[in-house]
PDBQT receptor file of N, H, CA, C and O in Angstrom, charges set to zero:
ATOM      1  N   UNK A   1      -3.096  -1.889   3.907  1.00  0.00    +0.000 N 
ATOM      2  CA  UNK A   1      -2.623  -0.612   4.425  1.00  0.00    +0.000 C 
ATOM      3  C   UNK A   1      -2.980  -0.497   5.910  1.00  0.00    +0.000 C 
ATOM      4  O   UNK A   1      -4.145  -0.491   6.307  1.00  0.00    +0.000 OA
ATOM      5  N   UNK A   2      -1.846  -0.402   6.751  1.00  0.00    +0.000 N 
ATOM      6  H   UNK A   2      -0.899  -0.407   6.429  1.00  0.00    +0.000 HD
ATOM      7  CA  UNK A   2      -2.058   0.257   8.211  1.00  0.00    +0.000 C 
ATOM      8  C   UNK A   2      -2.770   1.485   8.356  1.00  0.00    +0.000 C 
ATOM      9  O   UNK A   2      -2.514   2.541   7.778  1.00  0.00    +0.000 OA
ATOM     10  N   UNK A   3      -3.943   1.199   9.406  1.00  0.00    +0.000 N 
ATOM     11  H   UNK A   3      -4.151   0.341   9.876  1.00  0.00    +0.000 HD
ATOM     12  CA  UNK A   3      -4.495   2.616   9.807  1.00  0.00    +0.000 C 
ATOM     13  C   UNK A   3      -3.509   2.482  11.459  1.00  0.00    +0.000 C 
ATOM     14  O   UNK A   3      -2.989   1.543  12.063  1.00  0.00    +0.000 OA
ATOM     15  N   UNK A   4      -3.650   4.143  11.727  1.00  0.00    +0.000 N 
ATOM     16  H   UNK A   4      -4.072   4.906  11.237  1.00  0.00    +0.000 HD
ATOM     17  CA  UNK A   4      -3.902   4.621  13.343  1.00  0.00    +0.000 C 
ATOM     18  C   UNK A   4      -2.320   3.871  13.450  1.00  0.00    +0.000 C 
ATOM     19  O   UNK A   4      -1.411   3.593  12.668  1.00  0.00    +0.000 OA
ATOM     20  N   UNK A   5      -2.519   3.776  14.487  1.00  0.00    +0.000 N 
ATOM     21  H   UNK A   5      -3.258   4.002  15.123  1.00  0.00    +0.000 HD
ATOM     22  CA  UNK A   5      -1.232   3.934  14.981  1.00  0.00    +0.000 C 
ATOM     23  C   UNK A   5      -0.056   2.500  15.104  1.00  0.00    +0.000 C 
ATOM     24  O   UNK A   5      -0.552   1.941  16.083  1.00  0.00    +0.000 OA
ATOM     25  N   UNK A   6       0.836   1.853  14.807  1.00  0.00    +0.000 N 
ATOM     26  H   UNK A   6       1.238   2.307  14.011  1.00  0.00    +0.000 HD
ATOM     27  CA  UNK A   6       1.343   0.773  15.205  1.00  0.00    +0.000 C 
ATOM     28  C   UNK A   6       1.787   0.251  16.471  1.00  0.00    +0.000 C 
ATOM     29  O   UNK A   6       2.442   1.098  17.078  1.00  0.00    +0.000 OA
ATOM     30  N   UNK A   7       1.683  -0.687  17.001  1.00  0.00    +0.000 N 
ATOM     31  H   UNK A   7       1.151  -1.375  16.507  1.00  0.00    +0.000 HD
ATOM     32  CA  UNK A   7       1.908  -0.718  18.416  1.00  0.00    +0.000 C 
ATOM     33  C   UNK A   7       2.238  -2.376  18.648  1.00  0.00    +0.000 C 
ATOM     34  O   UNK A   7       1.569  -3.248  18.092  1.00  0.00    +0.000 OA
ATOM     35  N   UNK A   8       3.355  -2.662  19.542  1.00  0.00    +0.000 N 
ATOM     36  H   UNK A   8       3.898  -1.954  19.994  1.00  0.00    +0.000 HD
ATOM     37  CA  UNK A   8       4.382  -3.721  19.453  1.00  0.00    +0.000 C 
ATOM     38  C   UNK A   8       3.603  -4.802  20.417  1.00  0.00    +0.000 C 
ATOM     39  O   UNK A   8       3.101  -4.361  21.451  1.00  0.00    +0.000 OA
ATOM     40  N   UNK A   9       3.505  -5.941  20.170  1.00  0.00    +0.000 N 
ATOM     41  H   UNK A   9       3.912  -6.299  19.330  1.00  0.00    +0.000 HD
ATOM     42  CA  UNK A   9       2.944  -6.798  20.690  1.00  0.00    +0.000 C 
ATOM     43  C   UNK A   9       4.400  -8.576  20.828  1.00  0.00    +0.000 C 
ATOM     44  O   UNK A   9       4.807  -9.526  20.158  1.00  0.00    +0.000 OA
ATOM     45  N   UNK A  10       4.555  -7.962  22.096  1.00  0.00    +0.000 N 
ATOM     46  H   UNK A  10       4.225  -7.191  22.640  1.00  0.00    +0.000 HD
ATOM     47  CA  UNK A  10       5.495  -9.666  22.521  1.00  0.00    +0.000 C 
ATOM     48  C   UNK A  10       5.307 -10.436  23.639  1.00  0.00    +0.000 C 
ATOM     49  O   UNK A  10       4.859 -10.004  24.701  1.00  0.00    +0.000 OA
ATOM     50  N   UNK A  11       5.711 -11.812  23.379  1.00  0.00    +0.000 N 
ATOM     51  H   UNK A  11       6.075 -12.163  22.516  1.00  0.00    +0.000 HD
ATOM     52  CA  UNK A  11       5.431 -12.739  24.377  1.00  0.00    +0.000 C 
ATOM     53  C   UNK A  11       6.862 -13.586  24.419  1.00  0.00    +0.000 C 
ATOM     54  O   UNK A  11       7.534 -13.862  23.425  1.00  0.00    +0.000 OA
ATOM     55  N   UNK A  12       7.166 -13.927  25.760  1.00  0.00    +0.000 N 
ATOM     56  H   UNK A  12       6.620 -13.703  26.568  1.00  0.00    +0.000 HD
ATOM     57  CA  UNK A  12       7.967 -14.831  26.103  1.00  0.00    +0.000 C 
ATOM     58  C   UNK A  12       7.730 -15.921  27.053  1.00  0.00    +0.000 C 
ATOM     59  O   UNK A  12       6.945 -16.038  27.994  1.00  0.00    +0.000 OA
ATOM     60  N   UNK A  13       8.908 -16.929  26.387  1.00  0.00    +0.000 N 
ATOM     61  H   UNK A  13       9.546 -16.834  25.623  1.00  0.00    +0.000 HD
ATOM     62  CA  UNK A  13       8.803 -18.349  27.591  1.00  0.00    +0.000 C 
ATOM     63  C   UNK A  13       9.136 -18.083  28.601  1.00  0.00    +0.000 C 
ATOM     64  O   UNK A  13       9.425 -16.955  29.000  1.00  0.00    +0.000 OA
ATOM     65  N   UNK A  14       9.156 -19.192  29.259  1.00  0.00    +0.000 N 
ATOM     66  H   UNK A  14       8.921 -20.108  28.935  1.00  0.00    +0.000 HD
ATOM     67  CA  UNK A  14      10.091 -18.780  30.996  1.00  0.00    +0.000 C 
ATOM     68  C   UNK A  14      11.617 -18.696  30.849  1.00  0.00    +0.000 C 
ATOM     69  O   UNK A  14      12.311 -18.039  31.625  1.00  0.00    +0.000 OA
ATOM     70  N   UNK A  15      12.205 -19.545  29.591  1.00  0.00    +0.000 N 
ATOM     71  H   UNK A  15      11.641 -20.079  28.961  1.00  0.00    +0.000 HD
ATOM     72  CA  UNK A  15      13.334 -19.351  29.183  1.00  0.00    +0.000 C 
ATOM     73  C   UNK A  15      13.727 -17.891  28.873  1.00  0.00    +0.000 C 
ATOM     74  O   UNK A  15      14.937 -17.729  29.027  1.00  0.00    +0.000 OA
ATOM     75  N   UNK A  16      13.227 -17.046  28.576  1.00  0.00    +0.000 N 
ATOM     76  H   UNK A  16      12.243 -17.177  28.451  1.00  0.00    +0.000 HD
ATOM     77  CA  UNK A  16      13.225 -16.066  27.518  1.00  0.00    +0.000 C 
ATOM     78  C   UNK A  16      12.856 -15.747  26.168  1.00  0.00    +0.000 C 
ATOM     79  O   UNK A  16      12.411 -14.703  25.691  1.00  0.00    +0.000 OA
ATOM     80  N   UNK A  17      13.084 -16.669  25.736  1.00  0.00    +0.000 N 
ATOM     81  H   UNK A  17      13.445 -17.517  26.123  1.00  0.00    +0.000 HD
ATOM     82  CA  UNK A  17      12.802 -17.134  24.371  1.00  0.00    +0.000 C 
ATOM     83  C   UNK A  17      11.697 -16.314  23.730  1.00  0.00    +0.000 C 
ATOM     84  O   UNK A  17      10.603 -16.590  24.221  1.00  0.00    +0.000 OA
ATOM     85  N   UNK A  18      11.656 -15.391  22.782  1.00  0.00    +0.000 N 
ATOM     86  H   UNK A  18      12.546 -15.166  22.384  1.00  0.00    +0.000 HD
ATOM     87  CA  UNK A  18      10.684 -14.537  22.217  1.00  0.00    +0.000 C 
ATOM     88  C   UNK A  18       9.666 -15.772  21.542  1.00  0.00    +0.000 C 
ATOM     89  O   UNK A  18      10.289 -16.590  20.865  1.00  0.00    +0.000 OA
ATOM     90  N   UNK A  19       8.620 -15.930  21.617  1.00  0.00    +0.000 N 
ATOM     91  H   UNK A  19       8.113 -15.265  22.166  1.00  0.00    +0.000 HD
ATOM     92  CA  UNK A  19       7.477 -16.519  21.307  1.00  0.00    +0.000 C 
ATOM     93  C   UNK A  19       6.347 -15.741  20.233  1.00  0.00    +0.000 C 
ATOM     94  O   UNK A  19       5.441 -16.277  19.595  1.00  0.00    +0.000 OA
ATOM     95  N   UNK A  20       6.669 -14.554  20.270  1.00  0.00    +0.000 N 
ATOM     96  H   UNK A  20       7.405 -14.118  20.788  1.00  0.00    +0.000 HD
ATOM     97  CA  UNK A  20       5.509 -13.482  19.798  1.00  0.00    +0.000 C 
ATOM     98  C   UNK A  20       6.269 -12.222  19.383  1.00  0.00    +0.000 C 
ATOM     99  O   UNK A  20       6.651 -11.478  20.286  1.00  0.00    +0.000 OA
ATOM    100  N   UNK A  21       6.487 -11.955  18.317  1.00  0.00    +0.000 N 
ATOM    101  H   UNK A  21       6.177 -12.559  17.583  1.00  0.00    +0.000 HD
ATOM    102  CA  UNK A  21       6.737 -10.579  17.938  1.00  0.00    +0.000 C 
ATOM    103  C   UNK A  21       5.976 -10.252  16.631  1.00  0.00    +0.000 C 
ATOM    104  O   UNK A  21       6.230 -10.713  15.518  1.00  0.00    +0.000 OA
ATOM    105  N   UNK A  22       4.721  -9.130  17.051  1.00  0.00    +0.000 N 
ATOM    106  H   UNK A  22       4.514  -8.756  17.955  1.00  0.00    +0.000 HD
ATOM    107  CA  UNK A  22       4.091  -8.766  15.895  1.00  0.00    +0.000 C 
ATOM    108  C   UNK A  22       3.553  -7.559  16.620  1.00  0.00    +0.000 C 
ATOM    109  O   UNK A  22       3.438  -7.395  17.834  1.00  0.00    +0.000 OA
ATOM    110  N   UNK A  23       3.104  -6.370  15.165  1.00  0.00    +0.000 N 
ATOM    111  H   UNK A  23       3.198  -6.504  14.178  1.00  0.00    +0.000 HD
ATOM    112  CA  UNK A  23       3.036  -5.256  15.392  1.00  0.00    +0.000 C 
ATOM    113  C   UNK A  23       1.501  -5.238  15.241  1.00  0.00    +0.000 C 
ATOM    114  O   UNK A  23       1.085  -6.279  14.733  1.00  0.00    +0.000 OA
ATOM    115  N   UNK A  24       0.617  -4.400  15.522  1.00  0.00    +0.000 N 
ATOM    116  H   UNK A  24       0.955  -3.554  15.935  1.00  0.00    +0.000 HD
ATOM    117  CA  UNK A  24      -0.484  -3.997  15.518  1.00  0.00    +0.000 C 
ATOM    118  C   UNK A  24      -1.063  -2.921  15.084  1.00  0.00    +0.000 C 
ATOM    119  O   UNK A  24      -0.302  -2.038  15.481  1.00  0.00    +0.000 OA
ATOM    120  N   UNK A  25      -1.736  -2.523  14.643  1.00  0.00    +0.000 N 
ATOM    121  H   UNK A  25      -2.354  -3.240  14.321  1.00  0.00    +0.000 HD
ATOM    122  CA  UNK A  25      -2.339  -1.074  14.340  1.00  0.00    +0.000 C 
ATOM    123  C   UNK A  25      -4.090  -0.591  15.274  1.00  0.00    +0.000 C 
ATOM    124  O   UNK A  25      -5.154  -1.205  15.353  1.00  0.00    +0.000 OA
ATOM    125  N   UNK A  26      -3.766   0.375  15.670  1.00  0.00    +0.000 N 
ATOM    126  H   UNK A  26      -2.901   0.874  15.606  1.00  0.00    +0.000 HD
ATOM    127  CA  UNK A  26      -5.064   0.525  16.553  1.00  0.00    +0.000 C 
ATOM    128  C   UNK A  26      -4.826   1.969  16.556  1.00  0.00    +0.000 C 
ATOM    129  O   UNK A  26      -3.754   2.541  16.365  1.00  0.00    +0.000 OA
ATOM    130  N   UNK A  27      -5.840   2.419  16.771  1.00  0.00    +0.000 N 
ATOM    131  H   UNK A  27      -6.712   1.954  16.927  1.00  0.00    +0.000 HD
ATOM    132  CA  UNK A  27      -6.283   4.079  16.713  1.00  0.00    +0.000 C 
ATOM    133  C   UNK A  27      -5.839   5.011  18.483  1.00  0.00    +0.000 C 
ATOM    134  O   UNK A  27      -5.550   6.150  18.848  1.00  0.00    +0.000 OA
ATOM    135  N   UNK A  28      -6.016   3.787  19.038  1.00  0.00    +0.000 N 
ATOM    136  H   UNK A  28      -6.251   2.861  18.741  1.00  0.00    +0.000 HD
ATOM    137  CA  UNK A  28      -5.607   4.452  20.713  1.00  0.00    +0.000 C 
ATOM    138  C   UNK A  28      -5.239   3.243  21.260  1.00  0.00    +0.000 C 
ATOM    139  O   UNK A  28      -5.444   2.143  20.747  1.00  0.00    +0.000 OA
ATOM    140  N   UNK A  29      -4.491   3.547  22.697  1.00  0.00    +0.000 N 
ATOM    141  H   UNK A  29      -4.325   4.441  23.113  1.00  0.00    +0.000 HD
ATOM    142  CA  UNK A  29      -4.210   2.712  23.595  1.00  0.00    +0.000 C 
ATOM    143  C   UNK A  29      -4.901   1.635  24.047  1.00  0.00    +0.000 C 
ATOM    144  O   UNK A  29      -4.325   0.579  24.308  1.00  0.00    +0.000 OA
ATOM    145  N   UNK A  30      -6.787   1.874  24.244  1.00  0.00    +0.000 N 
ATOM    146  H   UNK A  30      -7.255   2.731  24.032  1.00  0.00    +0.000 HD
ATOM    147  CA  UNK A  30      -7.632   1.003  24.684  1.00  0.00    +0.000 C 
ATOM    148  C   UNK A  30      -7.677   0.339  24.116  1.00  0.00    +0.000 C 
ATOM    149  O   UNK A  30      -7.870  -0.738  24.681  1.00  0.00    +0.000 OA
ATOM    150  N   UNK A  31      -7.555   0.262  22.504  1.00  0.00    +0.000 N 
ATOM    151  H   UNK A  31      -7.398   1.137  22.046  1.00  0.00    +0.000 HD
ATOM    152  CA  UNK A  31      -8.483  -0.363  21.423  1.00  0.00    +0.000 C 
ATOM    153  C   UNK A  31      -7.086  -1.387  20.847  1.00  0.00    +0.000 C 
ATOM    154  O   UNK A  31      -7.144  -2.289  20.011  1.00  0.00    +0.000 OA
ATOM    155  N   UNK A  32      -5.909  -0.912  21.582  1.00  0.00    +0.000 N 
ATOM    156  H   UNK A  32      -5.862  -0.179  22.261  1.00  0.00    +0.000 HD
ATOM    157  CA  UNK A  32      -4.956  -1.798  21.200  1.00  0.00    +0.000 C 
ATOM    158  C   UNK A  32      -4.667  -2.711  22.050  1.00  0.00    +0.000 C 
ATOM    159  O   UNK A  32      -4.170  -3.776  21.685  1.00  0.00    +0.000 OA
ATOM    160  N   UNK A  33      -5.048  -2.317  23.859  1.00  0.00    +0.000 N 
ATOM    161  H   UNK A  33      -5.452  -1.451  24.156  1.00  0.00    +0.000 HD
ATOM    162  CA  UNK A  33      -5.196  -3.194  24.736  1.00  0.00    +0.000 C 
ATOM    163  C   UNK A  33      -5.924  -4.347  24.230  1.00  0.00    +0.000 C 
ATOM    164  O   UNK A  33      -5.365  -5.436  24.103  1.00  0.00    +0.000 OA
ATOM    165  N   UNK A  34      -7.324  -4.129  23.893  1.00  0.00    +0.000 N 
ATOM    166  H   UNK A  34      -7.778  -3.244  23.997  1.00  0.00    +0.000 HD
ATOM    167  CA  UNK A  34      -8.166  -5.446  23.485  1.00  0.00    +0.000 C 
ATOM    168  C   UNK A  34      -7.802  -6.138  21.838  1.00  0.00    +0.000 C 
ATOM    169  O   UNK A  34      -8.533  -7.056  21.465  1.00  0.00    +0.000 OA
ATOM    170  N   UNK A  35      -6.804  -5.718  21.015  1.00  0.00    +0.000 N 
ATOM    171  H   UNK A  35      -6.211  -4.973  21.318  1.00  0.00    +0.000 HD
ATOM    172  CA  UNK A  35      -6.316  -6.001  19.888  1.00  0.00    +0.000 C 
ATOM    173  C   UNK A  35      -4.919  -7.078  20.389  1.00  0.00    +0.000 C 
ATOM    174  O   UNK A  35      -4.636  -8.200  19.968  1.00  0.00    +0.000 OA
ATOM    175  N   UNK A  36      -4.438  -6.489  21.116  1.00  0.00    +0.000 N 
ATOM    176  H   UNK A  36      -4.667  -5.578  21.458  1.00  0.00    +0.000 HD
ATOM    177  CA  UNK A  36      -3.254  -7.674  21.596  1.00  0.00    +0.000 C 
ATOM    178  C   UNK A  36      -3.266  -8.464  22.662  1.00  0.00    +0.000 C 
ATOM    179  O   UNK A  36      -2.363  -9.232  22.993  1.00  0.00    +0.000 OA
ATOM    180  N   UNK A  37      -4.852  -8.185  23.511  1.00  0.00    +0.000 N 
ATOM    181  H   UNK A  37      -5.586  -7.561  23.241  1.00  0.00    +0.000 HD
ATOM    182  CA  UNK A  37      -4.888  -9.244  24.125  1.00  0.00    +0.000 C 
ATOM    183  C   UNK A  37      -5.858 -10.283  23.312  1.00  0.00    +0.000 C 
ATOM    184  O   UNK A  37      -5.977 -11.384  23.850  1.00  0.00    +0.000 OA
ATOM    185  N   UNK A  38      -6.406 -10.123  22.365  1.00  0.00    +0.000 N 
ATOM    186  H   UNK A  38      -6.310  -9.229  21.928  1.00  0.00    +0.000 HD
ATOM    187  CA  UNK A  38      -7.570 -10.861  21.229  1.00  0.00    +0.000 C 
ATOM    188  C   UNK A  38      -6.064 -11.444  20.411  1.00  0.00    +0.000 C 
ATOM    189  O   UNK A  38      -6.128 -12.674  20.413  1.00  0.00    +0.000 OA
ATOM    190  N   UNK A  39      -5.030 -11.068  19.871  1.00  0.00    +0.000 N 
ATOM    191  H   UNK A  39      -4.978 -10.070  19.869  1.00  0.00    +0.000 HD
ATOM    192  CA  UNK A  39      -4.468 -12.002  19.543  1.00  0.00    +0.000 C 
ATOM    193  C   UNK A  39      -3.348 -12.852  20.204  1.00  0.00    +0.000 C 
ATOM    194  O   UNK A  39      -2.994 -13.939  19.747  1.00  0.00    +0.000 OA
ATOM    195  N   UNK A  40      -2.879 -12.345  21.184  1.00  0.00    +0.000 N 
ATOM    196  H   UNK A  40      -3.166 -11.462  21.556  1.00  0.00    +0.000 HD
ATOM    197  CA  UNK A  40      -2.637 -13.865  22.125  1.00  0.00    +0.000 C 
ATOM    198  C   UNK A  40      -3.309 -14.600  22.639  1.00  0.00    +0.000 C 
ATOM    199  O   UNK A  40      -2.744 -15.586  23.114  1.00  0.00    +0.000 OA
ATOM    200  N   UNK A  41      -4.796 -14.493  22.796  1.00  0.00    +0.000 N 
ATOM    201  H   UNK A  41      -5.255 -13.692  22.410  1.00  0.00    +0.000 HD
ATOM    202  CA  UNK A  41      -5.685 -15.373  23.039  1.00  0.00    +0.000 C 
ATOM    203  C   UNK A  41      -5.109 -16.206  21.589  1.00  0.00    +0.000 C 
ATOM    204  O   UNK A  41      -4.503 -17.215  21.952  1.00  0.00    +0.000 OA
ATOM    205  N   UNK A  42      -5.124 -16.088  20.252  1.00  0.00    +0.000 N 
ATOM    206  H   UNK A  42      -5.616 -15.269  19.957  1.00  0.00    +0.000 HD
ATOM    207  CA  UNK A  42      -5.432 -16.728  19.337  1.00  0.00    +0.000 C 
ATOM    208  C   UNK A  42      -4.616 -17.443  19.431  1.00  0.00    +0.000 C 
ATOM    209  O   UNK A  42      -4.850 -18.644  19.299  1.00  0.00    +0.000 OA
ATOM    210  N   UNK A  43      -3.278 -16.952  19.708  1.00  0.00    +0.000 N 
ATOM    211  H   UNK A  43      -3.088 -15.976  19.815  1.00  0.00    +0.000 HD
ATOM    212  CA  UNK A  43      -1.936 -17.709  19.783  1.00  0.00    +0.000 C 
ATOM    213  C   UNK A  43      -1.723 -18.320  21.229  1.00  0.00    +0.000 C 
ATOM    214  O   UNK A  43      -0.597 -18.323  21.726  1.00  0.00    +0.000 OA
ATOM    215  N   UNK A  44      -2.662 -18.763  21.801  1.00  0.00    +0.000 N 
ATOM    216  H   UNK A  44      -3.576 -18.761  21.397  1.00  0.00    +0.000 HD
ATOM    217  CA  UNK A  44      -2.283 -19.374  22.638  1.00  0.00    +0.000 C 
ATOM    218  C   UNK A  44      -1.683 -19.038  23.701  1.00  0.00    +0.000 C 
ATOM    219  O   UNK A  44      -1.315 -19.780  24.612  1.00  0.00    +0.000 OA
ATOM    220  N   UNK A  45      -1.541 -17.609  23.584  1.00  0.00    +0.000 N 
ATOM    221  H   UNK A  45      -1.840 -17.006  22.843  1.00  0.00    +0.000 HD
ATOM    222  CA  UNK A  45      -0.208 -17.145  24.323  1.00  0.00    +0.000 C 
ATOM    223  C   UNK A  45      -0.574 -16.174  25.699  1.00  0.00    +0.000 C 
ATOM    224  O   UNK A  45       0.301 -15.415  26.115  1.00  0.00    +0.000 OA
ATOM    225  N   UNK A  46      -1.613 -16.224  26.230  1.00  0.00    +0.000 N 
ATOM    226  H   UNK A  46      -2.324 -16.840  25.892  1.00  0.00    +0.000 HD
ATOM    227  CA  UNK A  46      -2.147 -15.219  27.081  1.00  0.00    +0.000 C 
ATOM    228  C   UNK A  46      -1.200 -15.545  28.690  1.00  0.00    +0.000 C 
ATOM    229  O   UNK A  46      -0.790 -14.608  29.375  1.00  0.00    +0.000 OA
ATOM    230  N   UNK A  47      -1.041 -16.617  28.972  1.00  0.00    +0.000 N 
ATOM    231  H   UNK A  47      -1.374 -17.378  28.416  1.00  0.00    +0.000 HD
ATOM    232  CA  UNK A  47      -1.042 -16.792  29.871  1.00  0.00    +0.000 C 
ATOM    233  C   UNK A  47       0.458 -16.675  30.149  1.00  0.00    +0.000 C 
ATOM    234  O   UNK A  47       0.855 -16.389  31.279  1.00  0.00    +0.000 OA
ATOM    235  N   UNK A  48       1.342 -16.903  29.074  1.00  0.00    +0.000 N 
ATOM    236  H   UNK A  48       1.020 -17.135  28.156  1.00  0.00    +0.000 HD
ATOM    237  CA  UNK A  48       2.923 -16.521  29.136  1.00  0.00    +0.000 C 
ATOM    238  C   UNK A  48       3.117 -15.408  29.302  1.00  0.00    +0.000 C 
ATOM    239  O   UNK A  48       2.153 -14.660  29.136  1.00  0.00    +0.000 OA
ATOM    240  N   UNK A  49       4.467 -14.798  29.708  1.00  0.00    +0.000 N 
ATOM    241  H   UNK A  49       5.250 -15.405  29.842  1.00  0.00    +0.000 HD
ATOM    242  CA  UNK A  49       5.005 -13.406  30.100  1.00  0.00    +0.000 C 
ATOM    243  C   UNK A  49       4.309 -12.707  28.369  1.00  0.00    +0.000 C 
ATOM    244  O   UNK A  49       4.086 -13.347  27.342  1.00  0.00    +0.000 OA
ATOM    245  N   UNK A  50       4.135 -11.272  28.624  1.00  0.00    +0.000 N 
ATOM    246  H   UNK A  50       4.316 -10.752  29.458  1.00  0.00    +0.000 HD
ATOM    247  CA  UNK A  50       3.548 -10.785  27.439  1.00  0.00    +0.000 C 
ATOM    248  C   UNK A  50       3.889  -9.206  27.718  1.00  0.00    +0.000 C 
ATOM    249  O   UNK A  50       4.382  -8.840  28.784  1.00  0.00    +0.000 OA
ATOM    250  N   UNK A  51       3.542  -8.223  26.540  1.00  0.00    +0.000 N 
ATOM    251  H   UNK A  51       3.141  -8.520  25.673  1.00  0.00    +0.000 HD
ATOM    252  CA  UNK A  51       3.508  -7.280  26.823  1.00  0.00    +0.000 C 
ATOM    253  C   UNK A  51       3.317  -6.338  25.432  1.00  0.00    +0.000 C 
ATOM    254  O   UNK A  51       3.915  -6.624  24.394  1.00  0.00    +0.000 OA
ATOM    255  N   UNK A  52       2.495  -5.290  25.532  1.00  0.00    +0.000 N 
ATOM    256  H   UNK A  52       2.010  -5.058  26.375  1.00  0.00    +0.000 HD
ATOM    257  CA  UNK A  52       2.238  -4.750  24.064  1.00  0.00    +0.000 C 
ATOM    258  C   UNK A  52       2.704  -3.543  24.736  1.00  0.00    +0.000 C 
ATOM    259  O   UNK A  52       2.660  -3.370  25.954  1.00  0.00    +0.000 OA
ATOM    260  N   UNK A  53       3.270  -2.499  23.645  1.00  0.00    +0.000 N 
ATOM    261  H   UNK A  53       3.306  -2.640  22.655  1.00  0.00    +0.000 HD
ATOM    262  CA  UNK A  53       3.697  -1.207  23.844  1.00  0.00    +0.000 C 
ATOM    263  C   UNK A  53       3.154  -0.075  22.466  1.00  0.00    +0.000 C 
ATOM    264  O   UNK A  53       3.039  -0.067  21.241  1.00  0.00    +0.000 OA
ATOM    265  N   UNK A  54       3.008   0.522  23.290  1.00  0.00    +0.000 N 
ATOM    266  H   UNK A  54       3.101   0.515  24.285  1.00  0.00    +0.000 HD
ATOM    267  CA  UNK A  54       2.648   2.054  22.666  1.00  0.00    +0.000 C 
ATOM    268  C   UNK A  54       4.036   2.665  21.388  1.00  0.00    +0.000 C 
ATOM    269  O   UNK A  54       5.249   2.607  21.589  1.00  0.00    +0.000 OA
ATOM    270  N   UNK A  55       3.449   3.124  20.332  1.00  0.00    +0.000 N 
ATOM    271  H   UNK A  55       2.463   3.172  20.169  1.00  0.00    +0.000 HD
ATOM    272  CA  UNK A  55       4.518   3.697  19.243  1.00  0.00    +0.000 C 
ATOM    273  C   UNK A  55       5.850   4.655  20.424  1.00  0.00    +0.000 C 
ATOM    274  O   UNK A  55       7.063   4.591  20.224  1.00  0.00    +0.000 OA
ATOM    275  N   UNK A  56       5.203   5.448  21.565  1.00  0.00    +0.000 N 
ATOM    276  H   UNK A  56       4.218   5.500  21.726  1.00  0.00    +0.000 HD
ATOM    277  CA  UNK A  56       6.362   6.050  22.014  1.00  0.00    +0.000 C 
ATOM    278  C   UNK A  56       6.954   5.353  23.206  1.00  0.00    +0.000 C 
ATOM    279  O   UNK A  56       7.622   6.023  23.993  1.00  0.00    +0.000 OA
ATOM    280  N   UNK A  57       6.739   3.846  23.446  1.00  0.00    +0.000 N 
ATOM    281  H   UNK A  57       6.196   3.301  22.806  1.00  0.00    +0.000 HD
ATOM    282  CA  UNK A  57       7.179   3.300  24.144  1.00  0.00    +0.000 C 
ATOM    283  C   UNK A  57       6.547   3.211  25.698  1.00  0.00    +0.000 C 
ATOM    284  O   UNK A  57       7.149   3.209  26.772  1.00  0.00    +0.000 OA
ATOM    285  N   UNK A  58       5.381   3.152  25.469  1.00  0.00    +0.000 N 
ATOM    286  H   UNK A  58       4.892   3.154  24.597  1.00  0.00    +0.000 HD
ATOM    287  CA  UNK A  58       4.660   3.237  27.101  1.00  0.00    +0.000 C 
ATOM    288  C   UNK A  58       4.002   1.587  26.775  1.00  0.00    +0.000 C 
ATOM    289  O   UNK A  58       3.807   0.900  25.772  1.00  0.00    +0.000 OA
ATOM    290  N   UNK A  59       3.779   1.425  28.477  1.00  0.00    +0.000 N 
ATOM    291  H   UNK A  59       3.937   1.983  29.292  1.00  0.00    +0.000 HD
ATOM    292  CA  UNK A  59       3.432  -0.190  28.654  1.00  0.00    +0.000 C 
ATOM    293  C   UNK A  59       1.657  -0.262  28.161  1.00  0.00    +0.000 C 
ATOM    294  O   UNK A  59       0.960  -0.045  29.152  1.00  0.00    +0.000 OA
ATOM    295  N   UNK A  60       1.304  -0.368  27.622  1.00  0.00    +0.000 N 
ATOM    296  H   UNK A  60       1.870  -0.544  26.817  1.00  0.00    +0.000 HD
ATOM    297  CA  UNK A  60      -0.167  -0.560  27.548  1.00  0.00    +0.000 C 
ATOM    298  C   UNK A  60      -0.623  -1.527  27.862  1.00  0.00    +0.000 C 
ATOM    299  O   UNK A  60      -1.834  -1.380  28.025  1.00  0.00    +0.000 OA
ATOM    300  N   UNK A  61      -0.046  -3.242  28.192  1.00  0.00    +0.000 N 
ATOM    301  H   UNK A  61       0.938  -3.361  28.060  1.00  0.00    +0.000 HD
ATOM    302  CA  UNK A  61       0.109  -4.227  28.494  1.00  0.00    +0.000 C 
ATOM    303  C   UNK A  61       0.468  -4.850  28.959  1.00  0.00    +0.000 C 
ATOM    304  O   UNK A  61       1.413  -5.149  28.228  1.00  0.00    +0.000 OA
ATOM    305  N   UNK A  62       0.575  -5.892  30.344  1.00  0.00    +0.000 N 
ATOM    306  H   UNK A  62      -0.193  -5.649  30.938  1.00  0.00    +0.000 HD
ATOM    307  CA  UNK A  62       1.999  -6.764  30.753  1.00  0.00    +0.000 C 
ATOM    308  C   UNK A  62       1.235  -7.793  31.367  1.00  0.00    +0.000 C 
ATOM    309  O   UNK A  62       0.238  -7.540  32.044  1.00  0.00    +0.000 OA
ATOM    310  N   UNK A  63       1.622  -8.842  31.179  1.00  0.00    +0.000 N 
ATOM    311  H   UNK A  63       2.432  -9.047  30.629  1.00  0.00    +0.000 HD
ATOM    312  CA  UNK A  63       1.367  -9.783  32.563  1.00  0.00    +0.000 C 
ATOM    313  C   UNK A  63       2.594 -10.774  32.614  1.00  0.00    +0.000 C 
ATOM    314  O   UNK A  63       2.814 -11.181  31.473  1.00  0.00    +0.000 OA
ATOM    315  N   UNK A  64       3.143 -11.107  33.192  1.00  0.00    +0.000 N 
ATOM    316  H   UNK A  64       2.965 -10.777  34.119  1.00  0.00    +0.000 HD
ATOM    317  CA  UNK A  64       4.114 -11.684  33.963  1.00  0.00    +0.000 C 
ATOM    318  C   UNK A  64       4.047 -13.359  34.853  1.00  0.00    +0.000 C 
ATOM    319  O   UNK A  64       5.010 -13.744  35.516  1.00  0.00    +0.000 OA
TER     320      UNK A  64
């Protein structure tokens, strides 16, 4: 069961190519910052284009 809130977590190649689409659950913005950057660390994926978003669509995340 999901607690708190869901919040969108993606990564892409330089192609475009979606690499990462998974959702998250975290209680606030901060706690989802360090939740989707803890799992693209896992996936390898930190260093590719990325970006997690907030349930109403705000950037909580990006690197480029």
């Amino acid at each position: 069961m999901m607690m708190g809130k869901v919040y969108k977590v993606t990564a892409f190649a330089a192609s475009g190519e979606k690499l990462l689409d998974e959702s998250i659950s975290a209680e606030n913005d901060q706690q989802a910052k360090i939740s989707g950057e803890s799992l693209l660390k896992e996936k390898k994926l930190l260093e590719q284009t990325h970006r997690c978003t907030s349930p109403t669509g705000k950037l909580i995340l990006f690197h480029r």
